[in-house]
N, C-alpha and C positions, 0 to 999 in steps of 0.2 A: 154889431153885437148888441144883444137887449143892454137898455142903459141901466138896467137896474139888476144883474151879474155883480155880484162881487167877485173879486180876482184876488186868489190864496196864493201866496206866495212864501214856498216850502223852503228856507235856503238859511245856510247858516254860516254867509261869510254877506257881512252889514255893507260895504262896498260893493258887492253885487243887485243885493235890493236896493239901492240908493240908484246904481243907473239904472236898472229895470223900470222903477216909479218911474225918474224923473222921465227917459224916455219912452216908457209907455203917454204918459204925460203931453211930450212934445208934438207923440202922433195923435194928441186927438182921443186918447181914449180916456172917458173923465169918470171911468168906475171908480166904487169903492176899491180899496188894496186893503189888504189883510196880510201879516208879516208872521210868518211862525220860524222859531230858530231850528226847529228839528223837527222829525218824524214825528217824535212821541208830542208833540204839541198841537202838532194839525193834527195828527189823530184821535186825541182828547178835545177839541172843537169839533171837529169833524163827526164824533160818535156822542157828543154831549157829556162828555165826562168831564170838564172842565167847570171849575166852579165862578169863572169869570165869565167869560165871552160861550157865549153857545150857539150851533149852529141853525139857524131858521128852518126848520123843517118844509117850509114852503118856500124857501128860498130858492135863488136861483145863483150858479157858483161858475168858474173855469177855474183849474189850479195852475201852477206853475210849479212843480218839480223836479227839486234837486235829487239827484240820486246821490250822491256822499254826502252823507249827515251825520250828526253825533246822535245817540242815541237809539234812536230807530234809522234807517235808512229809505233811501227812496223808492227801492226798491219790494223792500216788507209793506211800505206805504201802499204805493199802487197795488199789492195782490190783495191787503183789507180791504180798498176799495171796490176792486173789482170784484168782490166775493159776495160784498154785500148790497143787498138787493134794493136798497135805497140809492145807496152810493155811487154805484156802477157808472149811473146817465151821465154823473159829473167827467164832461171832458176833460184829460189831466195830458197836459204837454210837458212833456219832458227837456228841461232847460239844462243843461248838465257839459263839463267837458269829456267826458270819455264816449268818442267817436270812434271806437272799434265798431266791426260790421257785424260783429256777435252779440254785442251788446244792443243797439241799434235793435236788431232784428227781434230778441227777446223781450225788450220792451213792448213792443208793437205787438207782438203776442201773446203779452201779458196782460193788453189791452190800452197802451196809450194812443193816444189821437194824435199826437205830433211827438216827433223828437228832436231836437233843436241843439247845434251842439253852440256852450259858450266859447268863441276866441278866443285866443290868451292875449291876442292883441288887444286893448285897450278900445281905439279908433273902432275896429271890427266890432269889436263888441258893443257898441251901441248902436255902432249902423245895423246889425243885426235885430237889436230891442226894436229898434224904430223899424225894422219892416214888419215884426212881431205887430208891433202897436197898429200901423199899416193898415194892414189885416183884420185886428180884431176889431177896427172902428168899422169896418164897412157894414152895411146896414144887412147885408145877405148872411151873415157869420150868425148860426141859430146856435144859440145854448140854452139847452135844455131846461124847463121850471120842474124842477120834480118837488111833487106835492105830497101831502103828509102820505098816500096812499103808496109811492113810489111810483107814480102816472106822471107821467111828462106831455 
């Protein structure tokens, strides 16, 4: 994965981003992380309406989203992105427990790149981050630069 991807991570329970980092971390993968508690926070980075942190328009991104959030959901998330013509390229994997085969399916539709269900187990759930991480260290894993133009 290009080293220089930052990695958004949509999630709004602080025990879940803690082992997500630490073992993305473990496998090697030594990007930036970015932590947003809800929808409506990445999506105000995300679209530059934030008056803190703004999103690089020459940057380059992978998200990680949760579909249950406060606020806005993961779900309204992925279709602003997918809507919008800058946003689109950014591959957005979906990290979430609800592993129904309809949900699953509509995701993928909606346009994410992965679906990823979280364990309840504990153990599982980090051997899961860690083949995540795995993955995204390998040098073949292309994410996207989308440039002020929306060109990649």
């Amino acid at each position: 994965m290009n080293k220089e991807a930052v990695i958004l991570i949509a999630e709004d329970d602080p025990g879940h981003v803690k082992l997500v980092k630490r073992n993305l971390w473990r496998s090697c993968v030594e990007n930036d992380i970015l932590h947003f508690r809800d929808g409506q926070e990445l999506l105000d980075f995300l679209l530059n309406r934030d008056n803190t942190a703004k999103r690089d328009e020459r940057g380059c991104y992978l998200l990680l989203l949760d579909i249950r959030m406060p606020r806005v959901d993961g779900q309204e998330v992925l279709a602003k992105i997918k809507e919008d013509e800058e946003l689109k390229k950014i591959p957005v994997i979906i990290l979430t427990t609800t592993d129904q085969a309809s949900e699953v399916d509509r995701y993928y539709e909606m346009g994410c790149s992965f679906y990823m269900i979280k364990p309840a187990d504990y153990n599982k759930f980090m051997e899961a981050v860690e083949n995540l991480g795995a993955f995204l260290s390998l040098e073949s894993v292309r994410i996207p630069v989308i440039d002020g133009t929306g060109e990649s």
